[in-house]
N, C-alpha and C positions, 0 to 999 in steps of 0.2 A: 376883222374876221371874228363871230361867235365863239366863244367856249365852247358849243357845241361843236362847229366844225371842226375848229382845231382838235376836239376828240376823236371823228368821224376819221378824220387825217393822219393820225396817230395810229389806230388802229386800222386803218388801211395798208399803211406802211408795214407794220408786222405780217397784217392775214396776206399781204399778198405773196409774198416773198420768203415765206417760212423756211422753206425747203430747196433751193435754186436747184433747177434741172442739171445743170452742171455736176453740181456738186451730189446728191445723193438722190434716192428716189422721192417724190413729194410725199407727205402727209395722204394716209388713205383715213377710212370712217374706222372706228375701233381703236385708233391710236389718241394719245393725247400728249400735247407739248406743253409743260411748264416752264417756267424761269422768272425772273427778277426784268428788271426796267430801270431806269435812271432818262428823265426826259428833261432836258434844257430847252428855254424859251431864249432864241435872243433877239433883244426889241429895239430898234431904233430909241435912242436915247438915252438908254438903262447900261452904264457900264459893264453890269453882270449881269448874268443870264436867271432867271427866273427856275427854279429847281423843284422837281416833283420828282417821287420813286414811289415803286412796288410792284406788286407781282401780274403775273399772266395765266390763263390757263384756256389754252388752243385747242379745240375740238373738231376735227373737219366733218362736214355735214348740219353739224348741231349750233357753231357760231366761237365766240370770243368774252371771256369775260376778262373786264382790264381793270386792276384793282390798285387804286393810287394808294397811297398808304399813309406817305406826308408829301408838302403842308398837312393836307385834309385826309381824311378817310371820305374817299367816294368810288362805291362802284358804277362800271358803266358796263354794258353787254350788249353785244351785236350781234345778231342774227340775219337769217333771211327775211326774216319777217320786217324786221326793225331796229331801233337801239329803244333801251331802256338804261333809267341812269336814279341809282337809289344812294342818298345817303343816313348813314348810321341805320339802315335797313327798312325806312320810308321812299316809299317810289318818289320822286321829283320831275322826271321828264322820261316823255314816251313819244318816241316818234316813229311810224310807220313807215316802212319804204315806201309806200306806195305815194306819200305824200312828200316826196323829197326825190326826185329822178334822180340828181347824184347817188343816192346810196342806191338806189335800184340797179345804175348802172355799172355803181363800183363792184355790186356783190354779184355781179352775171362777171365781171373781171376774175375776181377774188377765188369764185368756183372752180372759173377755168385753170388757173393758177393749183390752187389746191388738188386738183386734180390732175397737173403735168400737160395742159391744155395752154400755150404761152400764147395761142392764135388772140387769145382772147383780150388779154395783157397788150399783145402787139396791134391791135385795131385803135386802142385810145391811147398808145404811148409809141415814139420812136424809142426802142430800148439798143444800148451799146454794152457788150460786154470785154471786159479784158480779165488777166488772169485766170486762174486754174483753180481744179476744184478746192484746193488748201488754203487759197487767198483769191481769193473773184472781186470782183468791182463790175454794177450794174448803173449804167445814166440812163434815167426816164425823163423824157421830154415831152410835156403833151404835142399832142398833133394838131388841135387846133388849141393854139395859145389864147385867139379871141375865146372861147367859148366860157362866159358866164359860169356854167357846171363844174368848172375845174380850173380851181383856185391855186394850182400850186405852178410854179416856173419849174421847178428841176426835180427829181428825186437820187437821190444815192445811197445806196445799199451798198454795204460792204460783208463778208464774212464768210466761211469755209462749212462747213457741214451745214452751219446755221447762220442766219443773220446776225451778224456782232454789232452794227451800229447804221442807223436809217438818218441822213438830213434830209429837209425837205425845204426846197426856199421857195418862198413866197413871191407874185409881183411889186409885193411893198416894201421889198427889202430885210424883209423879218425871216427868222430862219429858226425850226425846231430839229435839235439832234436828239435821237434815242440811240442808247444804249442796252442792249438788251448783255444778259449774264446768268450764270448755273443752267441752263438750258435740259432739262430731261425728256426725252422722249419715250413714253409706254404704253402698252394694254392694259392698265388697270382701268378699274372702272371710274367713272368719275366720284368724287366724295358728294352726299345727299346735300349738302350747299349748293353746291357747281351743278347738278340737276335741276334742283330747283330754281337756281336764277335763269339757265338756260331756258326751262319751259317757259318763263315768264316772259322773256323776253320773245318768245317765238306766236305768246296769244295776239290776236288783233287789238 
């Protein structure tokens, strides 16, 4: 699996699940969710897991910027449009949804989602919930396990107001846990960085 997917994958697990129906109302436009990250890689082979962190900042409508912080300083930002992924503030990689139907499909998911629309969520995923809105557990299963588009075997979400911690296993055995943390959600407005990576990432 790419660096890139595994990003794509990463940040699908956050954008889709922000807010569980369960648990409070979804994320509308006007609001924005911050917080921290801690993502574990763990690889066939590698006794330990492979360790990235840093921040987030969730915009529904406008997209997602994911900002690794260490090892490396890289952002990455997902939009309708596409991802865009720049390090130390040089663009590096630009890809279009339009030229990758996973992301086109995931982000017709991701809207539905963000907008309290789970019909959407439930057409490409068997989803199982248990617990309550103070402690929830969600299992995504794709519906068609064959399909090339969709690389992952399982999903699991866990967390109460907000998602506390996403794994995601792989057919290859490999599996990425995120941890998310400080979690604020508000109407301020975005800061003139977080604007500008967003439009960037939103041009063709």
């Amino acid at each position: 699996m790419t660096r890139l997917l595994r990003i794509v994958l990463a940040l699908a697990a956050l954008l889709a699940l922000p807010l569980p129906a369960q648990a409070t109302e979804p994320l509308t436009e006007g609001q924005v969710l911050r917080g921290g990250f801690v993502q574990e890689r763990f690889l066939k082979g590698f006794q330990a897991p492979l360790r990235s962190q840093g921040r987030f900042v969730l915009a529904p409508g406008q997209g997602l910027i994911w900002r690794t912080e260490t090892p490396f300083a890289v952002s990455t930002v997902m939009s309708p449009a596409g991802l865009v992924q720049e390090v130390r503030g040089a663009e590096t990689m630009r890809l279009q949804a339009s030229r990758m139907p996973f992301m086109s499909r995931l982000y017709t998911m991701l809207g539905g989602a963000l907008t309290g629309d789970w019909r959407a969520l439930e057409d490409m995923f068997a989803v199982e919930r248990t617990g309550d809105a103070a402690a929830w557990q969600m299992l995504l299963t794709p519906r068609r396990a064959d399909d090339p588009a969709m690389p992952v075997r399982a999903i699991t979400v866990r967390g109460g107001r907000f998602v506390d911690e996403v794994e995601i296993a792989k057919p290859d055995g490999d599996r990425d846990r995120l941890t998310f943390h400080a979690q604020a959600l508000s109407r301020d407005p975005l800061a003139a960085d977080e604007a500008q990576l967003l439009a960037s990432a939103a041009r063709p």
